[in-house]
N, C-alpha and C positions, 0 to 999 in steps of 0.2 A: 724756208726752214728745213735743216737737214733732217731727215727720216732715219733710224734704223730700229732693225727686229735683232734680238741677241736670244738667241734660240740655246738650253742648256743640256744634258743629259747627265746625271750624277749616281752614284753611289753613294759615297764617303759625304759630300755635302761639299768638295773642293773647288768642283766645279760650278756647283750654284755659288759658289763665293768668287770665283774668276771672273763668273757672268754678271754679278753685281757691282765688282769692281770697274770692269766695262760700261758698265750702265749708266756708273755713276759720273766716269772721266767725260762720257759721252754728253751729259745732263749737264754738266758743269761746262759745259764748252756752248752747250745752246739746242742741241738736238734732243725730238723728241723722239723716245724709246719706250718699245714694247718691248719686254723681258719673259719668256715661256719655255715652262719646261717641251723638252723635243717630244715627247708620248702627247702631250695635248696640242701640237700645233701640225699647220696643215704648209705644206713646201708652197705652193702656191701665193701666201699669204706676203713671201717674200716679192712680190712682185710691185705691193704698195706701199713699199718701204725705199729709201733710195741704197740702203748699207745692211746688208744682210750678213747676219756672224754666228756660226755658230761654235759651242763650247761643248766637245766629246770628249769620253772617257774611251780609251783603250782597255778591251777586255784580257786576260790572260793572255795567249799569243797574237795579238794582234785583230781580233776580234772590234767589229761597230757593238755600240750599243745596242743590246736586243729589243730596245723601245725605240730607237732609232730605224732600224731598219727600213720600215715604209716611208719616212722622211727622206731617208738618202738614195732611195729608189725612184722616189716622184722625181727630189730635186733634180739626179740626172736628166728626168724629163724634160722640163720647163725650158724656156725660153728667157734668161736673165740678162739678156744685149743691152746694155747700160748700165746694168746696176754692180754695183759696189761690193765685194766681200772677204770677209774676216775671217778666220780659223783659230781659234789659240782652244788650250785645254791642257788639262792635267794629266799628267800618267806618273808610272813609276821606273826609273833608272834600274830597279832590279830587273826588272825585265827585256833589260838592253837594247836587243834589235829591234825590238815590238813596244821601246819605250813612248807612247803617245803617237803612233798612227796612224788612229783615226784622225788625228788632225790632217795629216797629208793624204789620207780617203776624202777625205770633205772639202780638200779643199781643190783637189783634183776633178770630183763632184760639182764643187762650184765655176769650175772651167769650162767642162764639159756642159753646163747649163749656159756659156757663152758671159757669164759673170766677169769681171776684171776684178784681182785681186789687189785690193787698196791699203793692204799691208803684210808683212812677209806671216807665215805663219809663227806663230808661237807656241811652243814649250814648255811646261812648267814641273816638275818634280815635287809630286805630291800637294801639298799645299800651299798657296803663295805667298810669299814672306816678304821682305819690305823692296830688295830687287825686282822680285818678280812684282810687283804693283807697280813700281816704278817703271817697266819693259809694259807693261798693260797700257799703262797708260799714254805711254808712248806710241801703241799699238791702236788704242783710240784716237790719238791724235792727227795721225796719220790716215785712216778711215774720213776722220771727219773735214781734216783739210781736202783731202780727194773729192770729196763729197761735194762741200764746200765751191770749191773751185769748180766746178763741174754743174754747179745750180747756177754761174754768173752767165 
């Protein structure tokens, strides 16, 4: 059975709703999912999961989550050769060039951890609306087919 951890960071609460959405297209397809916010989980922990994803907010210019921080400092650490991973999250298009990221931090992050990224990252513009769910889950499905195929 497919494993994944969907790791969140929020503000606004947009992103705890991107991370659920995930969880849920995940749940719905057969894999079991840990969902935690990023300030209580330990990088490491991705290692007993097959699909590791995590959901960041972009601070003002371009800015990790200040509760993130020690999360994306291990993960560069670890050792992830096999494992599976995701990036999507919320930002805001006012903020242009710094629009969401930390998505492409993390998930550059997750490279650099020797990770394979098991779908493109994703985007979202404030809060996600019936497209954007629809791109999630798409996002999910993708994840877990990789996944999937990679347990036969």
């Amino acid at each position: 059975m497919v494993s994944a951890k969907v790791i969140f960071a929020t503000i606004t609460g947009n992103n705890e709703d991107v991370a659920d959405i995930i969880t849920e297209a995940l749940e719905n397809l057969g894999a079991t999912v840990e969902m935690e916010e990023i300030s209580q989980s330990d990088a490491s922990d991705l290692n007993n999961f097959d699909i590791g994803i995590v959901v960041p907010y972009t601070y003002d210019e371009g800015s990790l989550p200040d509760e993130g921080l020690d999360f994306y400092e291990d993960l560069q650490e670890l050792d992830l050769t096999g494992k599976l991973f995701g990036v999507a999250g919320s930002g805001d298009t006012f903020y242009a060039e710094y629009f969401a990221t930390a998505v492409d931090d993390f998930g550059t992050a997750f490279e650099e951890a020797g990770a394979t990224k098991g779908s493109a990252n994703l985007k979202i513009n404030l809060e996600p609306e019936e497209e954007d769910i629809a791109n999630l889950e798409i996002f999910a499905k993708e994840l877990f087919d990789k996944a999937n195929t990679s347990e036969d």
